[in-house]
N, C-alpha and C positions, 0 to 999 in steps of 0.2 A: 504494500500500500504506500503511496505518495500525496502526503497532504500539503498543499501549498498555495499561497494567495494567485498566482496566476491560473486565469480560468482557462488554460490547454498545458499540457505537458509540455516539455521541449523536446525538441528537436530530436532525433536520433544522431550517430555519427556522421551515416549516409540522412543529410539534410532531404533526401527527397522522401524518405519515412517516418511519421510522427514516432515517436517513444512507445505508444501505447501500439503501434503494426508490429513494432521490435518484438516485446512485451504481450503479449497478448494475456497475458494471466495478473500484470497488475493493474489495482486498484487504483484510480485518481480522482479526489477529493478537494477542490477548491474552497479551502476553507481559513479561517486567520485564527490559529489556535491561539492569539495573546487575547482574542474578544474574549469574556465572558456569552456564555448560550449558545456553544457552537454546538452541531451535529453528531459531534464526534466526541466517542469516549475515550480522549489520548491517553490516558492512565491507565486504561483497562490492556488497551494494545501494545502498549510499551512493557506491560507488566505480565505483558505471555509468555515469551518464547527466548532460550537464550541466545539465540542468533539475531534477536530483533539490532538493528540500526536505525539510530538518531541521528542525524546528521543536522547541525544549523548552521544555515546561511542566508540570514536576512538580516533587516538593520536590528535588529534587539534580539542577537543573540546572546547577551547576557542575564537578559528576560526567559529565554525558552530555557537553558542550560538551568538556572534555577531552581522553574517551574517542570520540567520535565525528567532534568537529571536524574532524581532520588528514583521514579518508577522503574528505569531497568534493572532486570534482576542481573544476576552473577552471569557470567558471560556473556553478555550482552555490549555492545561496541557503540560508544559516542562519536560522531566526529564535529569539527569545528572547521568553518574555512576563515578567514581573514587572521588567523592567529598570528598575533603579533604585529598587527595594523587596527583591523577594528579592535582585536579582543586581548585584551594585554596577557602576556604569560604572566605575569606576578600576580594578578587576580584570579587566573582561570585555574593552574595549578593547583593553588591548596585548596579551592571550594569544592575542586573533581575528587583529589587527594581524600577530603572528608567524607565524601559521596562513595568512598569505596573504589576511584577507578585509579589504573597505572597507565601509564604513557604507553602506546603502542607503537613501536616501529618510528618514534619520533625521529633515531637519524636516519632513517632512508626517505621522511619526506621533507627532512632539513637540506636532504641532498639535491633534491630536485630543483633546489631554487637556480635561475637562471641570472647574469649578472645584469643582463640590459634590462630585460622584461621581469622580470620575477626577484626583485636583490633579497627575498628569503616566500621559500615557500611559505605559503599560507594555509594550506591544509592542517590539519592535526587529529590526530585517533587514539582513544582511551579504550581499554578493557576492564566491566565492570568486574571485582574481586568476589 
């Protein structure tokens, strides 16, 4: 399932196929989980399965991490994108830290970063304990 403010999925790789031709088996949800009265029970669904992934990137990602951190159970994977632009490491670390999660593979996607376009990668990924 992919819940997200924009009302179409994006794109696939090959631009000439939406996400969801790619995809045929997921679910997508245009929905703004920071409202209050949405549609969806994100706590129910973050709190199933330990494969489930969280991934935020919109501008109040320090709002969803939060609010949504605590519900993944034990193996369960968070990620973050702007880290280290929008989302400071000195904040994000110890609130995840408390929340039970460890750094995943942080240096392989420290490595990605490119020096023109990218002077540090932005992604980042946690495994809940």
């Amino acid at each position: 399932m992919s819940i997200d403010l924009f009302p179409e999925p994006p794109r696939s790789l090959d631009s000439s196929r939406g996400l969801l031709e790619d995809c045929p088996n997921l679910e997508y949800w245009q929905e703004d989980l920071l409202q209050d009265g949405g549609n969806i029970n994100v706590a129910g669904l973050l709190g199933g399965e330990p494969w489930t992934l969280l991934y935020c990137d919109n501008g109040h990602k320090e709002q969803e991490l939060e609010t949504y951190g605590y519900y993944l159970h034990s193996g369960a994977t968070l990620g973050c994108h702007d880290y280290g632009t929008e989302v400071n490491p000195e904040w994000i670390e110890p609130l995840l830290r408390g929340m039970g999660f460890s750094p995943y593979r942080h240096e392989d996607f420290a490595a990605l970063a490119h020096p023109q376009d990218y002077p540090v990668s932005m992604t980042r990924f946690w495994k809940k304990t």
